[in-house]
N, C-alpha and C positions, 0 to 999 in steps of 0.2 A: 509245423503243426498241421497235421493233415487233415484233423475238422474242420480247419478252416479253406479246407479246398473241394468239403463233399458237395455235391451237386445237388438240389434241389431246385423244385418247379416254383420258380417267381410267384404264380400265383396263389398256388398254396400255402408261401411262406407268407403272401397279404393277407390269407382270411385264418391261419392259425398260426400258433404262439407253440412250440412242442417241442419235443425230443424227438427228430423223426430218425428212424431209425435206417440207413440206407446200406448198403454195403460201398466204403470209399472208392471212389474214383482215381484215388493217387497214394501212393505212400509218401509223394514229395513235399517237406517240411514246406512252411508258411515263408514266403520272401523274408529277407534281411537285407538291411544295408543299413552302410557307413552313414555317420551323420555326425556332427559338433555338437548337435546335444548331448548334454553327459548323460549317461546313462547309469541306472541303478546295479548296484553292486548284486552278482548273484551269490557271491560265497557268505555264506553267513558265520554272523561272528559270533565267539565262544568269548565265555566268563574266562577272565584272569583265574581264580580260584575257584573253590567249592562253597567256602563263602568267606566273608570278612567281620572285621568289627573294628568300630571307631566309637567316637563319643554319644552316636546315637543309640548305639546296641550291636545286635549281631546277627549278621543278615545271611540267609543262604542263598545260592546263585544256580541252585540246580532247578530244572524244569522237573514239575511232580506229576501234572495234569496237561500235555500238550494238546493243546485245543485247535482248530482250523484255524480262527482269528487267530492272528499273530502280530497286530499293531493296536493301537489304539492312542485316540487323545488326551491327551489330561489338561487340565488349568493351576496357573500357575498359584503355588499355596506360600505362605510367608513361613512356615515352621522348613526351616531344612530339614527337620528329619522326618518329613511326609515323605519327601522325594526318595527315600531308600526304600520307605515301605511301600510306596506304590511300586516302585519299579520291582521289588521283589513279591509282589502280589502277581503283579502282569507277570512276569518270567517263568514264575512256576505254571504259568498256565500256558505255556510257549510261547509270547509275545516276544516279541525281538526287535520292535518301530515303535518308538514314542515322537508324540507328533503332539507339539506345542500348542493352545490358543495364548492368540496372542495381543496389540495391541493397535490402535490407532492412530497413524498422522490428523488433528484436528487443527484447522483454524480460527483462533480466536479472537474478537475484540481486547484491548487494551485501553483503561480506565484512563482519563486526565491526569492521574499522577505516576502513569506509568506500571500498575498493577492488570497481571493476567486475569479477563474474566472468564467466568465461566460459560455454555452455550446460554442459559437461562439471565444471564445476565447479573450475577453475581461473584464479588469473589472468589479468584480458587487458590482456596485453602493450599494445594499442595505446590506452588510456585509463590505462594506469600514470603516464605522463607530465602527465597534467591535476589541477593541481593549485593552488589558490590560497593565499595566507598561509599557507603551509606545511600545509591542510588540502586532503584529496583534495577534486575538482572536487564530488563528490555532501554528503559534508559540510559544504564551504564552503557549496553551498544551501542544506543544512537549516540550518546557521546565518542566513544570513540571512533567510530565512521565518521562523524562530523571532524573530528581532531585531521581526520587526514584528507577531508572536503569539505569546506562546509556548505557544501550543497545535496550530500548525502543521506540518508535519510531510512530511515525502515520502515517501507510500504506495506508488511502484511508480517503478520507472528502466527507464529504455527507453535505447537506442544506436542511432544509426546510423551509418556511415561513407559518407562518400563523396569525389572528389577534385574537386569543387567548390570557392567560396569564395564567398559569401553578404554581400550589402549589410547596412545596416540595415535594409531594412523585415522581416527574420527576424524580430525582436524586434517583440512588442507591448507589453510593459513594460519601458524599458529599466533602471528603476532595481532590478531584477532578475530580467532577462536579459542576458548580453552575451558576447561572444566573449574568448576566452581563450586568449592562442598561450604558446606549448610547443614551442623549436626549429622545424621546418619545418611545424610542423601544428598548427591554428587549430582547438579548440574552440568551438563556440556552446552554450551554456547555453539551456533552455528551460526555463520551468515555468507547467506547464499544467492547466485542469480535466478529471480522468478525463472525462467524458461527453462531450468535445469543443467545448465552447463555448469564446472568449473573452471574459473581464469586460475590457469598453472602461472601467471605473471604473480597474484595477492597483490597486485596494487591497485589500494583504493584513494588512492592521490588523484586518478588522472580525471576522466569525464563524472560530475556529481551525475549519481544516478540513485534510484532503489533498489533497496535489498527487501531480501527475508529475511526473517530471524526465525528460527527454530531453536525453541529451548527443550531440551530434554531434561527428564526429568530420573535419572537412575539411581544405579545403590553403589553402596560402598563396597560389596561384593558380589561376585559376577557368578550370578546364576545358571549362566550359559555353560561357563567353564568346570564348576560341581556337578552339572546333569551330564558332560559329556566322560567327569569323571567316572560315574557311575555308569556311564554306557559302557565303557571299557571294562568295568569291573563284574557285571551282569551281561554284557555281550552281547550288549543292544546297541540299534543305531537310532538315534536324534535329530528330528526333525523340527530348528527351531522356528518361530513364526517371523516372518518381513511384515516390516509396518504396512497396516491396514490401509487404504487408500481413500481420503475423505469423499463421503457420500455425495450424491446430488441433492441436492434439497428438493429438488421439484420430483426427482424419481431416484429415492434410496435405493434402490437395487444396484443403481448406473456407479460407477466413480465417477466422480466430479471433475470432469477434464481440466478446468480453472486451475485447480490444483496438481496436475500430475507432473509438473515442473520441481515440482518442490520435493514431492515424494520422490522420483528417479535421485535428487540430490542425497535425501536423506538415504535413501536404499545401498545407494553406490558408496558413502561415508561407513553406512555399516557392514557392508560386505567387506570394504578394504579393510576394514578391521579383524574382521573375520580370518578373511584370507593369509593374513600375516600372522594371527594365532592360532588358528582351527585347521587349515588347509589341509595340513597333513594327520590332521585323528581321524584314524577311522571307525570312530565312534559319531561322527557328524556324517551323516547320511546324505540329508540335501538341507534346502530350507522349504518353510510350505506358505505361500499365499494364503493369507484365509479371506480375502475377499471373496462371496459367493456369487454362483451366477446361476442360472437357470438354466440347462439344456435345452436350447430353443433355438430353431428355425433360423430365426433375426438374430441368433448370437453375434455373428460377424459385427455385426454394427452397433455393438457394445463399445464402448468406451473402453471400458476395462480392461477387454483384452489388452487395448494398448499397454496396461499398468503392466501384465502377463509377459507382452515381448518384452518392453524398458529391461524390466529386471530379470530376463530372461538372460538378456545379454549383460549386466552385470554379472550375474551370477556365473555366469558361463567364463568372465576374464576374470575374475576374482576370486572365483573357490571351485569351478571347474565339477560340481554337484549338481545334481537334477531341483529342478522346482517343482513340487508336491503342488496338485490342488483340488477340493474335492467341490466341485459343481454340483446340485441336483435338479431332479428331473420331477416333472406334472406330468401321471398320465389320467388323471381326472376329465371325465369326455365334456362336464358340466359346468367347467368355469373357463373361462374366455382366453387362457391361455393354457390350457389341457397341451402335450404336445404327445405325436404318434413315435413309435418307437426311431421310425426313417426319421422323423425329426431330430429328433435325437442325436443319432448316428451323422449327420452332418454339424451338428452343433459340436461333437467330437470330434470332429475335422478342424473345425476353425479354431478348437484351441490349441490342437497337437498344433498347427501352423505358428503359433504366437513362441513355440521351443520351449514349453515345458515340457520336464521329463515323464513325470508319472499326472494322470489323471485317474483320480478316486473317485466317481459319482457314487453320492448317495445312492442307496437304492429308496428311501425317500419312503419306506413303508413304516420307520416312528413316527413319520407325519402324519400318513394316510394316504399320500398324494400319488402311491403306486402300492398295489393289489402282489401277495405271491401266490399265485392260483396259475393248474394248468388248464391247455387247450379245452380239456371236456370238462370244464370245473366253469365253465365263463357263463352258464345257467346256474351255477351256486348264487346262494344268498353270498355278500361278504361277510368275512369273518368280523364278528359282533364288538371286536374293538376298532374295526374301521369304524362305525355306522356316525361319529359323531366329526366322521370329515365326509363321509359321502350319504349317509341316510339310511336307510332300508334300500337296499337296491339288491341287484346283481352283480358277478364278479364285471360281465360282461358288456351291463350298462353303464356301470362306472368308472369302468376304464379302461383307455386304448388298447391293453394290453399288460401285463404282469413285467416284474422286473426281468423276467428271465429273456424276451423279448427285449429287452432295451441292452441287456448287457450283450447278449448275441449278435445286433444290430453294431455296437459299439466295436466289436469283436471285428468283425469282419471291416467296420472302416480303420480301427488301425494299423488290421494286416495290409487295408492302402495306403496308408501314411507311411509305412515300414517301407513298403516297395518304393515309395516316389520319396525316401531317404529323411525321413524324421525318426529320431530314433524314441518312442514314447510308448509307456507300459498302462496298463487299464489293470488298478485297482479297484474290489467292491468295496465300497465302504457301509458296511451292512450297521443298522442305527438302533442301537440295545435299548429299546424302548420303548412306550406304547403312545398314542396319540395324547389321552387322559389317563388318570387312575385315581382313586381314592387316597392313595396316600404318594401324592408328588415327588420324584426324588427330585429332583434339582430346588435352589434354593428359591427361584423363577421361576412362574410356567407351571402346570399342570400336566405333564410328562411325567408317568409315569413306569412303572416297571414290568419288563417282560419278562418272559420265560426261557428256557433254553432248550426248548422243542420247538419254539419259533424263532428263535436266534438258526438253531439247524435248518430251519427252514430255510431262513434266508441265504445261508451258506450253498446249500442245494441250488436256488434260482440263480444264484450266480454261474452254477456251473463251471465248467472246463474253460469259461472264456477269460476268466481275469486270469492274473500272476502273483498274484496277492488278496488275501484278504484282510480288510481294516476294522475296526468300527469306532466309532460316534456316542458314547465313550465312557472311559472307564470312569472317572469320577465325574457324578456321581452316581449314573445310572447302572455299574456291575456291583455298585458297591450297597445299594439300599433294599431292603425290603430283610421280611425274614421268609424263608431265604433267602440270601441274596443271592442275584446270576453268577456270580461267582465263586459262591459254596455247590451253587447248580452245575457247573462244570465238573468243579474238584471232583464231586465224587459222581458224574454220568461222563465223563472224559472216555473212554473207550467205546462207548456206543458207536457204531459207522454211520457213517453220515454218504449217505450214494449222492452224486452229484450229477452221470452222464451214466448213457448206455447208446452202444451200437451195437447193427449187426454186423460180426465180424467171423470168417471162418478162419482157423488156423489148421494147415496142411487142408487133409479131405473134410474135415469136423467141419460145418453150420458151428456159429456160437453165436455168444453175448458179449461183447468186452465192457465191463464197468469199471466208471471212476470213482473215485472217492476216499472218504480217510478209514482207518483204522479197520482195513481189512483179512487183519491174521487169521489164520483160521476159522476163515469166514464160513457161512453159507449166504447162497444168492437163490432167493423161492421169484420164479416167475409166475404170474398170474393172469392167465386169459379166460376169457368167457367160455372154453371148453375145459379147462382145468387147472392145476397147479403142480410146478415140479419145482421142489427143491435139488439145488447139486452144492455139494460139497469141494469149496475150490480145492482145498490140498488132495482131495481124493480125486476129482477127476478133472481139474481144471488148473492152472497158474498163477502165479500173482507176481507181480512185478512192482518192488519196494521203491528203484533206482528212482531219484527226481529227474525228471525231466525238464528241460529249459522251457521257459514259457508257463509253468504249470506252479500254484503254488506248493508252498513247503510241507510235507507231509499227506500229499496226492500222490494216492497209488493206484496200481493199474489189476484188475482180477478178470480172466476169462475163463467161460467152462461152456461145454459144449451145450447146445440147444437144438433142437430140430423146428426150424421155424413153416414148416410144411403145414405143420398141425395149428396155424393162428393164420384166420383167412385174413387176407389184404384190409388195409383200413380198421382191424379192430384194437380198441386202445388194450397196453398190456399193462399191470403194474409190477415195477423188480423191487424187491427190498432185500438188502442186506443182513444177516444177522452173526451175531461175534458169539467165541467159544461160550461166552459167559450166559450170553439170552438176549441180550440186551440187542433190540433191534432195531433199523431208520424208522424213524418217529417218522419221516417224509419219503412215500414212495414215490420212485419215479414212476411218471406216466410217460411209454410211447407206443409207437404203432409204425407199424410197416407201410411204407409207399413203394408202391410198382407201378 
């Protein structure tokens, strides 16, 4: 990828944030190399059919409205027949990665008579019902552990829940481990060594010692196995979640080291599971961590990450798939963990090292916590739905820098991670949402709904540096408002979205080369403070449809000649794109020429 080898002055790149526009230093693509992390699949997958029908209705599998975004999260909903209609809402809109939330390993206290409580100190309702020979699910263990020592003993119980249903290979010992149904919901028993290892011997005759107990808490039918159905049938890939890593109590952000013994146990039970039924659908894409981290500085000396390598290397023996994870980022200059774009770009570093495949940073602007504004905009007021995470300010007193600097930064540290042999892709994970709104989508929280002249925005900041676009997420934030973002697509789907521009000549012609989607029969109007020329790519310039590796799905490439003689040095230009139809980039790029 040969943006990432043009040459620019150090200094310049510290005091602006831009598209600068230079003429390439190299045609020679970005390093590659070999590495055992698995890597994301580039050929994308097609629907079985055009569409189908089962007992939920009848679903079509064709894309109507292909959008840049092409992944997106969901939560998990109890009606299976949500799950057809989501996924055939995303598809028509070109999504092609569905990307699970998911659940929590928790540690919990245990009652005198052997009942799971809850954090709060109460009853939980949903392991009331686990129960063997009439002795609760945690007791019946500690009996039989005792049965084979009686000096044995269960030192800590962990829970998870989830709507899963799990084979055998959950179990490493089945003469005690094993699943335990209770009306509509199937308990698996585990019992494990605190430090995480497992004894391939299962003899708990010899030394009495502690165990864990992890009780999960799953379904009678296995949700994992219908979504990846549906992956095949819609011709998506499935990204589902690994258990959540128990927090720190003293700093929730952290995983809670105490516990990362126990999660590497449960991690690696479900992967083997995995691996012996999923391995080979290629409909299961990877899995995603959803523990979050901050892009910071000090990342290194996270805890977490450790949780990141553990199951990096599970995952890597066991289903040979990439781990998904999306961190975000603070470019807030006002609160005491603000971090600079170079900040950043090393905090990328130390996770690509931990052997996750793909990294999705937020770009953290439904929060607030990052501005999309260019170089000569950092004197703008901010856009009047930041103002209730950062104030009345400016773009440039509040913050270090715009996403498009942080993904750029990011960009260039993983073409060094590529070169010193990690094999790891940067997706944006762009967050359909506003800080506040009037009317909330989500059932929590005060989030509410954006537009999709800022959803394009953020598509644009990302620029030519990711591989992917994601976002944060479909239900329920594409799905509420009237309109909702999602009716907003259907029908402004063809508008071009410009994403990158360089100065490029082809043969003796000065040009322009721009990136971005949906540039058929385009026009490209440049605009400098001496005047403005429209060209007409199919009449005097090129476009090039082919995907390139590196690039996401549906980035295309348009050049037409320019004479850049007439725009003196230093002055900002803006390009905008417009399609047969009128319909034109709602976001113009801003660059300017260095000599």
């Amino acid at each position: 990828m040969r943006w990432l080898l043009l040459v620019v002055g150090a200094a310049i790149l510290a005091v602006v944030a831009a598209v600068i526009i230079v003429m390439p230093s190299s045609d020679e693509p970005a390093p590659t190399a070999a590495s055992s992390t698995p890597k994301p699949s580039v050929t994308e997958p097609t629907p079985k059919v055009s569409k189908f029908t089962d007992p939920c209705g009848t679903f079509e599998t064709k894309e109507r409205a292909p959008y840049a975004v092409t992944g997106y999260w969901i939560t998990p909903k109890s009606n299976p027949c949500t799950w057809r209609s989501q996924l055939e809402e995303i598809h028509s809109v070109g999504g092609d990665t569905i990307i699970r939330i998911g659940y929590g390993l928790q540690f919990r206290t245990v009652s005198d008579s052997g009942e799971i409580m809850t954090r709060d100190g109460e009853l939980d309702p949903l392991y009331k019902a686990c129960e063997e020979d009439g002795l609760t699910c945690h007791d019946a263990a500690e009996r039989d552990l005792r049965k084979a020592n009686p000096g044995n003993r269960i030192g800590r119980t962990y829970v998870y829940r989830t709507d899963e249903a799990y084979g055998p290979n959950l179990f490493r010992c089945p003469q005690m481990e094993h699943p335990i149904k209770a009306g509509k919901r199937i308990y698996y028993r585990l019992i494990t060594q605190p430090d995480g290892s497992d004894d391939a011997t299962c003899d708990f005759s010899g030394k009495a010692t502690s165990y864990d107990l992890i009780l999960v808490a799953g379904s009678e039918e296995d949700s994992l196995a219908k979504l990846l159905d549906l992956g095949d049938q819609f011709g998506m890939r499935i990204f589902p979640a690994l258990p959540l890593a128990p927090r720190d109590p003293a700093t929730p952000t952290r995983a809670y080291k105490k516990h990362l013994g126990t999660l590497t146990t449960l991690t690696r039970r479900i992967l083997q599971d995995y691996g012996v039924r999923f391995a080979n659908r290629d409909s299961l894409g990877g899995v995603y961590q959803p523990f979050e981290v901050q892009m910071a500085a000090t990342l290194a000396t996270n805890p977490t990450l450790e949780v990141y390598a553990d199951q990096h290397t599970i995952v890597e023996q066991e289903l040979g798939k990439p781990i998904l994870i999306s961190p975000y980022m603070d470019a807030r200059k006002r609160v005491p963990f603000g971090q600079s774009p170079k900040q950043v770009a090393e905090a990328f570093k130390a996770l690509a090292k931990t052997g996750v495949g793909i990294i999705a940073p937020q770009d953290s602007r439904g929060t607030g916590k990052v501005g999309l504004f260019w170089p000569d905009q950092r004197d703008d007021e901010v856009d009047e739905r930041l103002r209730p995470m950062v104030g009345e300010s400016t773009n440039g007193t509040a913050y270090y820098g715009s996403t498009r600097d942080y993904y750029r930064e990011m960009s260039a540290a993983r073409a060094e991670m590529v070169a010193a042999g990690f094999q790891v892709d940067l997706w944006a994970n762009v967050e359909a949402f506003e800080p506040s709104g009037k009317e909330p989508c989500a059932p929590q929280g005060t989030r509410g709904k954006t537009d999709k002249k800022r959803l394009d925005q953020a598509v644009t900041m990302a620029g030519r540096y990711v591989q992917k676009v994601v976002s944060y997420m479909w239900s329920d934030f594409m799905t509420c408002g009237t309109p909702s973002l999602e009716k907003e697509i259907t029908t402004d789907w063809r508008r071009p979205i410009a994403v990158d521009a360089i100065r490029k000549a082809r043969d003796v012609q000065d040009g322009v080369e721009v990136r971005g989607y949906n540039f058929r029969d385009s026009t490209v109007t440049i605009t400098w403070p001496g005047g403005t020329k429209d060209l007409s790519v199919p009449a005097v310039g090129w476009l090039d449809e082919t995907r390139q590796e590196g690039l996401p799905e549906g980035m295309v490439t348009a050049w037409v000649p320019f004479d850049w003689t007439q725009v003196q040095a230093g002055e900002w230009v803006q390009i905008t794109v417009k399609g047969p139809s009128g319909q034109a980039t709602t976001e113009p790029l801003h660059v300017r020429i260095v000599t």
